[in-house]
N, C-alpha and C positions, 0 to 999 in steps of 0.2 A: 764131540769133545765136551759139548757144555753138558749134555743129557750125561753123561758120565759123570761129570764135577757134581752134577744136582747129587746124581747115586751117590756117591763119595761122602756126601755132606750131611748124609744119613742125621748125623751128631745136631743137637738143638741150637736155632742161633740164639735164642735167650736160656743160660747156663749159669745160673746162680747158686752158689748156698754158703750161708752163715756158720760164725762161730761165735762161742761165749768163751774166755778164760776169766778164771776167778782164784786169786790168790791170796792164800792165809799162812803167811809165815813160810814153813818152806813145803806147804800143801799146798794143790793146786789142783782145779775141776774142771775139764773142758769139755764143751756139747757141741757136739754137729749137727746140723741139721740141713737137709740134700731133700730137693723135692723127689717125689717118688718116679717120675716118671726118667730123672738122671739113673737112675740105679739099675737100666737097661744097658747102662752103658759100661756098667763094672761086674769083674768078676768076683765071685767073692767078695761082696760090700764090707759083710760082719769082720774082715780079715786086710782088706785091703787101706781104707778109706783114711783109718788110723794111722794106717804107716805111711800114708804120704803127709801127715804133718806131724814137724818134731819141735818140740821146743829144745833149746841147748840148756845142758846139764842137768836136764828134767828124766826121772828114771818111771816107767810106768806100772802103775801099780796093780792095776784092774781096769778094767774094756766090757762096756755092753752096747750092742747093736741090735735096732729092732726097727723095724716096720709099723706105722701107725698109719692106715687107712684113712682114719678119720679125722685127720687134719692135712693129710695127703704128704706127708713128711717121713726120711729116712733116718731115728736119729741114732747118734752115737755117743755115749759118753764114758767117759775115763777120768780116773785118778793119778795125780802125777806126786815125784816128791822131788826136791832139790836138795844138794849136799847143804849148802847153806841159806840162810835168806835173801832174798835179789832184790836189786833196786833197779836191773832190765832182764827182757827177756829175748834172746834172740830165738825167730820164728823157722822155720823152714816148710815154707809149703809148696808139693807138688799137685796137688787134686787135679790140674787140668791134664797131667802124665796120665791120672787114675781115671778119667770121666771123657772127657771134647775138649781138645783144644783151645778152645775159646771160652773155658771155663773159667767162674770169676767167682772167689773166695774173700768173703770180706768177713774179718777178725776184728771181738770190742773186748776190749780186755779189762778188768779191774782188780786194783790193790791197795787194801786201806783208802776206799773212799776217790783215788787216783784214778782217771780213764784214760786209755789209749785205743788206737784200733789202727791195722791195716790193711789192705788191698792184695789181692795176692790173683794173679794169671800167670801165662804160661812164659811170659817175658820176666812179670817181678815173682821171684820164687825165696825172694829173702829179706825180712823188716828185721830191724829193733823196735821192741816196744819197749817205753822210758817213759813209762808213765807221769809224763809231764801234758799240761795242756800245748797243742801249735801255735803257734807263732799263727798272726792272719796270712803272712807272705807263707809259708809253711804251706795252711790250707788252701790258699788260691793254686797254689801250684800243682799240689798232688790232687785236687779236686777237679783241676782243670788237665791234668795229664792223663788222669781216668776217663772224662769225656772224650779227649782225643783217641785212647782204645780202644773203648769203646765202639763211639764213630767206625773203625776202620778194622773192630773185630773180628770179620765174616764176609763170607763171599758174599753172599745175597747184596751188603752193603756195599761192597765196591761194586759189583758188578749191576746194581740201580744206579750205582753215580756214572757208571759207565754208559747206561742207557739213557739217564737225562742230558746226557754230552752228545749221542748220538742224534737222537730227538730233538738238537738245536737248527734250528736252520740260521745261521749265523751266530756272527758274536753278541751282537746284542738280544737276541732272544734268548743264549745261552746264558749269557748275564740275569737276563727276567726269569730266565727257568731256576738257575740257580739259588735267584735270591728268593723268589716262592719259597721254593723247596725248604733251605734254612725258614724262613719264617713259620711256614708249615710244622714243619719239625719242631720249633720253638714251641708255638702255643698250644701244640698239642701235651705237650710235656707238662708246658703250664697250667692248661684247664683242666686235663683227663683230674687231681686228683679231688677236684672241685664238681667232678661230674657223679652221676647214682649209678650208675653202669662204669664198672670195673675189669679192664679186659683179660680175660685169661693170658698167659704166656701161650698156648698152644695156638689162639686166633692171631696174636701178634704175629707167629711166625707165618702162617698161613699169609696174612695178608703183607705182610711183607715180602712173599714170595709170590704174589698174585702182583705188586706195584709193577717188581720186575717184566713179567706178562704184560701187563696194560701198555708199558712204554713201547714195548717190542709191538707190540698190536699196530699202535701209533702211528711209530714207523715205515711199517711195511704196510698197513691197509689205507692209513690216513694223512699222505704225508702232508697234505696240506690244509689239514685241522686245521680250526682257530682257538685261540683259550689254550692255548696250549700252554701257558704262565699257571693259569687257573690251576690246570689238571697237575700242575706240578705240586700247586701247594694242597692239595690235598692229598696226593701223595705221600707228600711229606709228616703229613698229619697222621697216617700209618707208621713212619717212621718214628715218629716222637713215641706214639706208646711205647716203643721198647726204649729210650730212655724214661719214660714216667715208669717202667719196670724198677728200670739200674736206681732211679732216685728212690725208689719205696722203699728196699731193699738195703740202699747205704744210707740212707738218711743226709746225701750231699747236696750241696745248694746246687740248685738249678742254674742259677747264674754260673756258676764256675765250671758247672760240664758241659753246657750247652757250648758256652764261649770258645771250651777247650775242642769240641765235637766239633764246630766251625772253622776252628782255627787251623782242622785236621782235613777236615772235607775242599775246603777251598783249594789248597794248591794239588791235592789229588785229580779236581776239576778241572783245573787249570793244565795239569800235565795229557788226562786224560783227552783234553779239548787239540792237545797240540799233536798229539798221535792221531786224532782222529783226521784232523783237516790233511794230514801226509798220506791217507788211504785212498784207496780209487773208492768210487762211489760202489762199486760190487760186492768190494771187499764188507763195505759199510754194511752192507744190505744182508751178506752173509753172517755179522755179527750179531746183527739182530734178528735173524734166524737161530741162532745158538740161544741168546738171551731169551727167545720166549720159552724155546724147549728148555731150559733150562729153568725157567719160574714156573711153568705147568709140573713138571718133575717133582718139585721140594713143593710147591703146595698137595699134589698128591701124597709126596710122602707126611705132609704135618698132616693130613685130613687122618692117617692109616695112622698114625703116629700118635 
């Protein structure tokens, strides 16, 4: 079942791509830009990619789509016009209908000097942009509701929290593994963009698909390792790249996703801790049989991928 979910999961867990609006009166210019390696995932890009995002009462004027190699980018842009002049704009984006599920569309918009931007997946598929600056309570919250989606976007990610749950031998070790883990994940987020070695999205997911393997290993060949705390937080330290990805990307404070990412992982931990300790130990043993086959899988397919 899990070697099936890997198959399934074909789709990239780090799934990004930006947009520009730019408005002049009742003209407006929008770019997309979709790394190339998403564009395996759609049919007809030059036709499709456009029609999952609509501005309201915006009429399209003209569409170009191309391929540039050499900056490893899909882009797209068009001409839009509106009956009248706008003081909002409401959004409608579906990309993650058009690409993977767990795709993540971030929108910066500008008019007269005004900036706005929003966030768009497979949950929020509709902003106003009011080109006003937010509120800080505004940004703590959608900054910290992102991290939380983040956090719990993708199987690979629940099902690592599932194996650091499995990998406890009690509460209190579960406690130590978890708190690594978060920490892990934090400074990695933190340091990576301070470091000269910048990680591809393609090793992100490999080795995020390789942590899941390591715990499953743990388990079943090592059950009584030590440093098992250790191994957690540099685990986690794989995890963070892919939010130092989601930060490069939005340009969102780290504080407010990590927080949000934490605030998300914890009681999933928590729940996942409280199913486990109800299983027989066989049952355990056969989960983590699933979770390795299931991380050897998805790092083969990012290696092929």
């Amino acid at each position: 079942m899990f070697v099936l979910l890997a198959t399934a999961a074909w789709p990239h867990a780090v799934s990004f791509s930006s947009g520009s609006l730019t408005i002049a009166g009742v003209r407006a210019h929008y770019e997309l830009r979709m790394p190339l390696y998403e564009i395996s995932h759609v049919a007809s890009p030059e036709r499709t990619l456009l029609s999952h995002v609509r501005f309201a009462g915006a009429q399209l004027l003209n569409a170009n789509c191309a391929a540039h190699p050499d900056s490893g980018f899909y882009v797209c842009e068009a001409d839009y016009q509106f009956a009248a002049p706008v003081e909002a704009v409401g959004v409608e984006c579906t990309l993650a209908a058009a690409t993977v599920p767990n795709h993540v569309h971030l929108l910066r918009a500008e008019m007269d000097g005004k900036h706005d931007q929003a966030l768009f997946d497979i949950s929020f598929t509709h902003a106003t942009l009011r080109f006003r600056p937010p509120t800080a309570a505004e940004i703590a919250v959608s900054e910290s509701a992102a991290g939380a989606m983040r956090a719990l976007g993708g199987a690979v990610q629940l099902l690592f929290l599932a194996a650091l749950v499995l990998a406890a031998r009690g509460r209190n070790q579960l406690v130590a593994l978890a708190a690594m883990f978060l920490l892990g994940q934090a400074a990695s987020a933190l340091v990576a963009p301070h470091a000269l070695w910048q990680p591809a999205p393609r090793f992100v997911e490999a080795a995020a698909a390789l942590t899941v393997a390591y715990l499953a290993v743990e388990i079943l060949l090592l059950p009584q390792a030590g440093a098992r705390w250790a191994i957690a937080g540099v685990l986690g330290a794989f995890h963070g790249l892919y939010f130092r990805l989601f930060l490069q990307t939005t340009g969102y404070h780290a504080g407010y996703v990590l927080a949000g990412a934490a605030m998300a992982e914890l009681p999933v931990i928590a729940v996942l801790a409280l199913v486990s300790s109800r299983l027989p130990r066989v049952v355990q043993k056969v989960a983590a049989c699933g979770l390795l086959g299931f991380g050897l899988v998805w790092f083969g397919l990012r290696l092929r991928g």
